[in-house]
Backbone as numpy.savetxt, mean C-alpha at the origin, in Angstrom:
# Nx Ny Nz CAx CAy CAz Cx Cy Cz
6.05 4.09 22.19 7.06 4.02 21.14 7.08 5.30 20.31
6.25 5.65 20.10 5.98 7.02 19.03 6.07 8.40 20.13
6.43 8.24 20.81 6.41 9.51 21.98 8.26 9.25 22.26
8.34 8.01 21.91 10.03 8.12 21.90 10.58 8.93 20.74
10.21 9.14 19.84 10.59 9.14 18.61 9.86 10.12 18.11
9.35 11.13 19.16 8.96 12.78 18.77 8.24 12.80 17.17
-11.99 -5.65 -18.43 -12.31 -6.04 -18.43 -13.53 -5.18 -19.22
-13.37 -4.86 -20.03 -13.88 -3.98 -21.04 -15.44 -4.11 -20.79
-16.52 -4.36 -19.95 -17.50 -4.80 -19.37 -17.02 -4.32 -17.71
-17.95 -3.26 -17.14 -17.77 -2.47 -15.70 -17.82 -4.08 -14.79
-17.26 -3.86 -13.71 -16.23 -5.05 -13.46 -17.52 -5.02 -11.88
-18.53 -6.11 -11.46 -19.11 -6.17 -10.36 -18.66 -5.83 -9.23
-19.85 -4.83 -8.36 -19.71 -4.22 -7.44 -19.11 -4.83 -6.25
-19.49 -6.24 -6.46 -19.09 -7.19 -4.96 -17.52 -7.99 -5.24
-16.27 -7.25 -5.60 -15.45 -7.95 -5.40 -14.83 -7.90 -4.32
-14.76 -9.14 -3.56 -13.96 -9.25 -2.50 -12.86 -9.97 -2.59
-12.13 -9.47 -2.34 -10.52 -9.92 -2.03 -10.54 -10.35 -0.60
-9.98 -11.46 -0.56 -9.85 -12.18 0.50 -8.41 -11.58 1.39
-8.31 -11.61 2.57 -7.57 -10.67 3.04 -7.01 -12.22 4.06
-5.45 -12.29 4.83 -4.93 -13.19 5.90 -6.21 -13.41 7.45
-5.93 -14.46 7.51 -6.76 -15.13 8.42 -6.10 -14.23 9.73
-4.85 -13.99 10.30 -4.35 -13.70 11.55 -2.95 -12.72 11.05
-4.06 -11.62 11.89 -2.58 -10.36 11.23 -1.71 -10.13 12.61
-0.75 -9.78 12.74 -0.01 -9.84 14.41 0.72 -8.43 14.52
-0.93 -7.86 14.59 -0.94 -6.12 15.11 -1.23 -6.75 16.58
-0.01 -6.38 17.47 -0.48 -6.97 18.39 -1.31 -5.33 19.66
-0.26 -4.23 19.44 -0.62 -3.51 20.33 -0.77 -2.14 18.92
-1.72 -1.76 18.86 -2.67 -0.94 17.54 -1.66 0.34 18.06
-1.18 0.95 18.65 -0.88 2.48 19.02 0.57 2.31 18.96
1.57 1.23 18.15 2.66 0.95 17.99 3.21 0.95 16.64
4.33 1.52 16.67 4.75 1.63 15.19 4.72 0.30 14.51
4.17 0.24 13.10 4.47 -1.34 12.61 5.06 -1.05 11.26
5.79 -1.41 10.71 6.40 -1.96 9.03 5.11 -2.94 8.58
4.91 -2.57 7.40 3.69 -3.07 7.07 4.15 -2.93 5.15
4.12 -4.74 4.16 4.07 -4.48 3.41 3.11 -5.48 2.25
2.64 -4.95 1.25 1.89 -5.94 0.60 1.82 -5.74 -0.71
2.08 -7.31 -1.01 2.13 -6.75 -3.28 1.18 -7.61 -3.74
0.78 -7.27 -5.03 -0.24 -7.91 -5.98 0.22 -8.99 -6.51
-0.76 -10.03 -6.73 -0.68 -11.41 -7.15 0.77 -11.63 -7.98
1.47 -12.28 -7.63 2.25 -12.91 -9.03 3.50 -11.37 -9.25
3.06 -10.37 -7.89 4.31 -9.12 -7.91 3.96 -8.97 -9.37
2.75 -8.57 -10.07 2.86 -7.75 -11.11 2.65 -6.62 -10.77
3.22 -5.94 -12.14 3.79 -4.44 -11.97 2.35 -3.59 -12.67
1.43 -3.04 -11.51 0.27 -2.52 -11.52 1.24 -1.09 -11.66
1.67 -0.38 -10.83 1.82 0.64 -10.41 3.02 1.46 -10.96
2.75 1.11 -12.27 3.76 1.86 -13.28 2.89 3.21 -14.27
1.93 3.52 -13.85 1.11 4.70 -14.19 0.63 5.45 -13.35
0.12 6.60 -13.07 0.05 7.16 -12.57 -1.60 7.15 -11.52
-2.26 6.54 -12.85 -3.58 6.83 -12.08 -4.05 5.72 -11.68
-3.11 4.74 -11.31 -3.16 3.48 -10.50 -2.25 4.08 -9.33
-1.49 4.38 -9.01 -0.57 5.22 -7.75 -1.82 6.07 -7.53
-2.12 7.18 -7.75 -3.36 8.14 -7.12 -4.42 7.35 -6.55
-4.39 6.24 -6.95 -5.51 5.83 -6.08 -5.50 5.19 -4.87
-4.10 4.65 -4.47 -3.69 4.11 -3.45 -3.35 5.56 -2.53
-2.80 6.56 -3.24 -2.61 7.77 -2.47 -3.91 8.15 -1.98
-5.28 8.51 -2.79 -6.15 8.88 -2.38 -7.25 7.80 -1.31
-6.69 6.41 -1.39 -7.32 5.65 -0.45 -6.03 5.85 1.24
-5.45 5.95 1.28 -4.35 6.39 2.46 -4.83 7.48 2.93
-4.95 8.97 1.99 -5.57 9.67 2.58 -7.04 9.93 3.12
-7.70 8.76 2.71 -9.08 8.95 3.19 -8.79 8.10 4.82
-7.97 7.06 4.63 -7.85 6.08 5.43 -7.42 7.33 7.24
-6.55 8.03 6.80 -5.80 9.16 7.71 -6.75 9.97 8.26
-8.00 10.55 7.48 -8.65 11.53 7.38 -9.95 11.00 8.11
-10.41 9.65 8.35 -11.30 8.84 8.46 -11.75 7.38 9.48
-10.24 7.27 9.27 -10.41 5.90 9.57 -9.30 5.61 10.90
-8.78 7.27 11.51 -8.10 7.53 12.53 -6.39 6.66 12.21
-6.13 6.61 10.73 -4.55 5.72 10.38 -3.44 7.10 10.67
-2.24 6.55 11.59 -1.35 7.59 11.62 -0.41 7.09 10.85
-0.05 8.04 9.34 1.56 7.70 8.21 2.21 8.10 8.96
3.34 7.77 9.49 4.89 7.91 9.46 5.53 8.12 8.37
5.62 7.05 7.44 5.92 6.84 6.27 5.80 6.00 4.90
5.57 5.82 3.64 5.33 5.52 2.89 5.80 5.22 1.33
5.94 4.44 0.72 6.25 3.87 -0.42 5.00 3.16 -1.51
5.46 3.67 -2.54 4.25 2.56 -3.54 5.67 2.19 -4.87
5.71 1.08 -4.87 6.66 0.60 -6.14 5.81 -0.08 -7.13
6.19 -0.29 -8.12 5.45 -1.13 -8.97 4.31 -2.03 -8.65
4.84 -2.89 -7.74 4.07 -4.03 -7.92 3.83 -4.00 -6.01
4.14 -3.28 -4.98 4.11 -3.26 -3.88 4.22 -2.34 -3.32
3.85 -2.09 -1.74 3.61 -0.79 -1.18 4.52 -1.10 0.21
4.94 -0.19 0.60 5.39 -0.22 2.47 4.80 0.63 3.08
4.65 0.95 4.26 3.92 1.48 5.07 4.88 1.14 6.57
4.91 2.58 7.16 4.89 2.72 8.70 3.59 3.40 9.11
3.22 2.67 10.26 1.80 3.29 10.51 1.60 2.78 11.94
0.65 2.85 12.51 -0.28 3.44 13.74 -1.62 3.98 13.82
-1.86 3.71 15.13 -3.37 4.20 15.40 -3.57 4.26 16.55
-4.33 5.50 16.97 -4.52 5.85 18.61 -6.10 5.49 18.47
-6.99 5.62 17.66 -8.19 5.25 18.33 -8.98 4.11 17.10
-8.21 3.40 16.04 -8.65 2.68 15.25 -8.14 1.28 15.26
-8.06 0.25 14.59 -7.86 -0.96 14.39 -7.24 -1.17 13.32
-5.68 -1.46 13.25 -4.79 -1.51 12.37 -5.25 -2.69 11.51
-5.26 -3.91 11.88 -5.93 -4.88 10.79 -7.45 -4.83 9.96
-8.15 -3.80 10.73 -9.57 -3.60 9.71 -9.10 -2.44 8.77
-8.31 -1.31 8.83 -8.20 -0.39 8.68 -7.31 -0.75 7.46
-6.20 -1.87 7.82 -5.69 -2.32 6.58 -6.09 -3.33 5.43
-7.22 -4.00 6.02 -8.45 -5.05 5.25 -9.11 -3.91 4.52
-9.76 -2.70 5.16 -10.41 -2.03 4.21 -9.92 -1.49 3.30
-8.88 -1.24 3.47 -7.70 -0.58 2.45 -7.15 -1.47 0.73
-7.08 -2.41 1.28 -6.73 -3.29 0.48 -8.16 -3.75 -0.67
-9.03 -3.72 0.13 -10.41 -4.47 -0.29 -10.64 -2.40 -1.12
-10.60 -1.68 -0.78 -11.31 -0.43 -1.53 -10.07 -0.46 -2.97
-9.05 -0.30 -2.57 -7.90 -0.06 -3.76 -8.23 -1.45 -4.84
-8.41 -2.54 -4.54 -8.08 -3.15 -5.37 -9.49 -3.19 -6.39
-10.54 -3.10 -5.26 -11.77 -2.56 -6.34 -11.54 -1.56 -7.09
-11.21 -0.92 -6.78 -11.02 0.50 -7.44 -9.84 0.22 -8.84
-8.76 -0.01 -8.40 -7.78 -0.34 -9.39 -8.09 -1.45 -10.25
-9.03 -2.39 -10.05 -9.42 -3.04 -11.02 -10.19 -2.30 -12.36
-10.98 -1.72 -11.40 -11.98 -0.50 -12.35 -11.35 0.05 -13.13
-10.54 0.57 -13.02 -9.56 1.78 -13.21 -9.25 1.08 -14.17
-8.25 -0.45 -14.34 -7.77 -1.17 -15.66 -8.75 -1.48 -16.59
-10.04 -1.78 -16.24 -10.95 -2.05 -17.36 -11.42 -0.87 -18.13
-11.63 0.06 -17.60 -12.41 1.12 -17.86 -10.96 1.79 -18.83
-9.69 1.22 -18.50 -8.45 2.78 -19.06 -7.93 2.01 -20.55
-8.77 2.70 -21.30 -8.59 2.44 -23.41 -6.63 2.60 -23.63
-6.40 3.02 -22.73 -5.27 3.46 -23.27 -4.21 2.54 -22.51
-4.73 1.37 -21.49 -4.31 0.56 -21.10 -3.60 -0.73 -22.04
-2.49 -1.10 -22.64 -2.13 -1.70 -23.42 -2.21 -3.38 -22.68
-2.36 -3.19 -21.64 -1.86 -4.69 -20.66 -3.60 -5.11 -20.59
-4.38 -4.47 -20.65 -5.88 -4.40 -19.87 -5.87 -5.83 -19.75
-6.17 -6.60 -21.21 -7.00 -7.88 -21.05 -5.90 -8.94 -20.42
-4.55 -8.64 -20.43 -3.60 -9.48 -20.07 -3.91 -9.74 -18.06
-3.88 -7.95 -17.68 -3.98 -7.75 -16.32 -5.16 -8.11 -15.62
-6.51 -8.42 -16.19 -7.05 -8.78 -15.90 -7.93 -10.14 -15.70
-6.85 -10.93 -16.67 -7.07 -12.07 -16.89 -6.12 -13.15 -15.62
-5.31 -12.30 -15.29 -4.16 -12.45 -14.56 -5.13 -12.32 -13.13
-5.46 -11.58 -12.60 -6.33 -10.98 -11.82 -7.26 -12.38 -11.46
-8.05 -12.37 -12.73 -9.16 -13.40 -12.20 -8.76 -14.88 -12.25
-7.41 -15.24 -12.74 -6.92 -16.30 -13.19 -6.22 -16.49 -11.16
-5.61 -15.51 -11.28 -5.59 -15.82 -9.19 -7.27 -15.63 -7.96
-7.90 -15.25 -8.82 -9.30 -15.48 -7.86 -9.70 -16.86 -8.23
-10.09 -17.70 -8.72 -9.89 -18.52 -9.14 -9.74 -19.35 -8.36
-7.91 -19.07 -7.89 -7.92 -20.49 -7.47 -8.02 -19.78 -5.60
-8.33 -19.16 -5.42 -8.72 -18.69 -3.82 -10.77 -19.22 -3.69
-11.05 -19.51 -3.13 -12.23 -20.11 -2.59 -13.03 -19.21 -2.00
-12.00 -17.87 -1.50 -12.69 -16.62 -0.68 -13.06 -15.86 -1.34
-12.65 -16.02 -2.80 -12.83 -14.54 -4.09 -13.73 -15.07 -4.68
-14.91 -13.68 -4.74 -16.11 -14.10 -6.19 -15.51 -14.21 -7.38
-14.63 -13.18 -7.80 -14.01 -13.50 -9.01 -12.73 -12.75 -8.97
-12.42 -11.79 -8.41 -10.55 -11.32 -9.21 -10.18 -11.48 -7.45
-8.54 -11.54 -7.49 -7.57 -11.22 -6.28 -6.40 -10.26 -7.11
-6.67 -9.33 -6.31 -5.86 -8.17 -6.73 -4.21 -8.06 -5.81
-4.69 -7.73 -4.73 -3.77 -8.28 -3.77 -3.20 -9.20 -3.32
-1.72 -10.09 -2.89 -1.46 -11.49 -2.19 -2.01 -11.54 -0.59
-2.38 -12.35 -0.37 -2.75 -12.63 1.26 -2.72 -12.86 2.21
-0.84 -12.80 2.24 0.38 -12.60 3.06 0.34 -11.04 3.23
0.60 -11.60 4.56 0.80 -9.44 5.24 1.39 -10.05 6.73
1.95 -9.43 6.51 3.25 -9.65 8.35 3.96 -8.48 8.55
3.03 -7.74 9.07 3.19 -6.44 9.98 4.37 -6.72 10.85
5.62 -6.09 10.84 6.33 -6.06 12.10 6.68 -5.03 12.77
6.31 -4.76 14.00 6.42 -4.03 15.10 7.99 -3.69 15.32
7.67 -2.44 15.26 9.15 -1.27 15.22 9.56 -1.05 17.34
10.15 -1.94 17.25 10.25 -1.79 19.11 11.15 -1.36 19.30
12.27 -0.94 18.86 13.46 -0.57 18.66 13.76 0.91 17.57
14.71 1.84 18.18 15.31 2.86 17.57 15.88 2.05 15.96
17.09 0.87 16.28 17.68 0.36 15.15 16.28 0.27 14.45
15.37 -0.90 14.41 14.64 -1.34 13.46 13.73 -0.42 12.96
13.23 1.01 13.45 13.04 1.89 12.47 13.89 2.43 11.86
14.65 2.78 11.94 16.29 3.65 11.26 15.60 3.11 10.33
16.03 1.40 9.96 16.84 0.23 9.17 15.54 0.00 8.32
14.28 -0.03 9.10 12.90 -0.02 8.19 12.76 1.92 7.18
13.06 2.75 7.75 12.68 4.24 7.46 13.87 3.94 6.11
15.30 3.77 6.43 16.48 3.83 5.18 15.73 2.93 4.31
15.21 1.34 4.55 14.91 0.38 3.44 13.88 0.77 2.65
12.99 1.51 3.44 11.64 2.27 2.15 12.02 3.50 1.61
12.63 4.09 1.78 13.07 5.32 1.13 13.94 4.92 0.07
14.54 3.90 0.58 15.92 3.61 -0.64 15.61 2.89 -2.06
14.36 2.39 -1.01 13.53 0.63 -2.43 13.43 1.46 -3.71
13.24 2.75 -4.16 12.95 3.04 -5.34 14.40 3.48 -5.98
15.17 4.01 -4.93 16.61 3.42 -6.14 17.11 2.69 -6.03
17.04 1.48 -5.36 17.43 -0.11 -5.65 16.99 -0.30 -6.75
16.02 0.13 -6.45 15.29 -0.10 -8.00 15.56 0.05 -9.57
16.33 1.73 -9.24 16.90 2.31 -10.35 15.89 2.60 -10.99
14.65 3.08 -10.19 13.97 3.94 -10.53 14.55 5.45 -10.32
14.63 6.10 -9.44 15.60 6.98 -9.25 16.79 6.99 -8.77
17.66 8.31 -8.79 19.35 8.12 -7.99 19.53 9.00 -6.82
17.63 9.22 -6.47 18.48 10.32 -5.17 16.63 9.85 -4.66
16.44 9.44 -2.91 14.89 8.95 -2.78 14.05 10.13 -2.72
14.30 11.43 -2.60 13.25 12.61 -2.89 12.45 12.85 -4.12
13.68 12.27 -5.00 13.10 12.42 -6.71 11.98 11.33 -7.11
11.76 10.50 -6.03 10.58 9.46 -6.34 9.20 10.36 -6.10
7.95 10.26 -6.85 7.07 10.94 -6.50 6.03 10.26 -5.34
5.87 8.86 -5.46 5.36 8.20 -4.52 5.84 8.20 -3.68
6.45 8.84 -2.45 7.10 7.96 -1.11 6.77 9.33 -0.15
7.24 8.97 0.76 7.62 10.21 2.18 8.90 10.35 1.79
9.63 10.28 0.98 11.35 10.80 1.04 11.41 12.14 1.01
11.03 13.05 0.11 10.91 14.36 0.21 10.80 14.55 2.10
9.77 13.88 2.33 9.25 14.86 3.66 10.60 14.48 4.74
10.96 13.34 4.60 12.18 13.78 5.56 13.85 13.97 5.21
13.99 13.97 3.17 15.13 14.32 3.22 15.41 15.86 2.84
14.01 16.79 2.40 14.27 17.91 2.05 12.98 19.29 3.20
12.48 17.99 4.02 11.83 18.54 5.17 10.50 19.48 4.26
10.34 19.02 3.02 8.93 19.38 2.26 7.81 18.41 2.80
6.84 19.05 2.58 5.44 18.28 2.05 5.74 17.23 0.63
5.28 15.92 0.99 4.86 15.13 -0.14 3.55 15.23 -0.49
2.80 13.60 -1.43 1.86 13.65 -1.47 0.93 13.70 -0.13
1.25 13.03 1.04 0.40 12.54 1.79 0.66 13.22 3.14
-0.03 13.54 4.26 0.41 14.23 5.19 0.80 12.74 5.94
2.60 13.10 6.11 2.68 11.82 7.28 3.37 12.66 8.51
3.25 11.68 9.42 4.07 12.17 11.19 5.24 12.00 11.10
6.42 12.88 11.23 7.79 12.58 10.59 7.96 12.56 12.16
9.04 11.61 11.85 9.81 10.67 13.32 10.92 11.44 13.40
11.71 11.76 14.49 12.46 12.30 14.58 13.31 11.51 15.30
């Protein structure tokens, strides 16, 4: 397929987020649409140094963990992803991902003074671990994830236009390059973004 297409108290070390029982990566070296938002679609990812950290866990993930970007989005409260892998495991690769960011971004809210939401977001947080049986104490992430496999020219087009566009649906921006989170730059002005991805042609 891709050869076609050229808590004001430091927050415990052991949080696990419980991740879907059966992910349907069926063939790992295939393009997939891949998307996932935080409990209750709250809006984490309206600062900056909650976005850097999902950027800097992608790029370790690329650098490390053998993940190929195509392309990418982070909105408020949710992320998209086109991705692949020639010698890794798309469902561990995306379990670890999820399980490092949300530790991390939890941290990040307790520890940030200048966080006005802190005790709200984190109460929110542990108020959905709670009621999961798999979480010691917070769920950062929801535990729905349904990867779908890009088998088709149309359904990437139609997946590549829908993540590029989500941030001015949004009316976050009026043109998708001007978003700082995404791959739009890289394939509407043929720049470097944040993240090195494989632009599809």
């Amino acid at each position: 397929m891709k050869q076609a297409f050229c808590l004001r108290n430091q927050l415990p070390e052991s949080i696990f987020v419980s991740m879907g029982r059966k992910y349907t990566f069926h063939e790992h070296d295939q393009l997939y649409f891949v998307s996932f938002a935080t409990v209750n679609w709250i809006d984490v990812f309206v600062r900056r140094i909650y976005c850097d950290i999902v950027v800097d866990s992608l790029k370790y993930c690329i650098e490390n963990k053998g993940l190929e970007l195509y392309a990418w989005c982070i909105m408020s409260s949710h992320v998209h992803l086109i991705i692949s892998t020639e010698k890794g495991n798309l469902s561990d690769i995306l379990r670890d991902l999820k399980r490092h960011t949300s530790k991390t971004v939890l941290k990040a809210i307790a520890e940030n003074i200048q966080e006005s939401r802190r005790e709200w977001l984190l109460w929110m947080f542990e108020r959905a671990g709670k009621r999961n049986i798999n979480n010691e104490q917070y769920q950062f992430w929801q535990q729905n994830n349904h990867p779908i496999e890009l088998a088709t020219h149309q359904m990437l087009i139609q997946r590549l236009d829908y993540l590029h566009n989500n941030p001015v649906e949004s009316g976050a921006v009026d043109y998708p390059p001007n978003y700082l989170y995404s791959s739009a730059k890289d394939y509407y002005l043929d720049e470097n973004g944040l993240l090195p991805v494989i632009r599809l042609s």
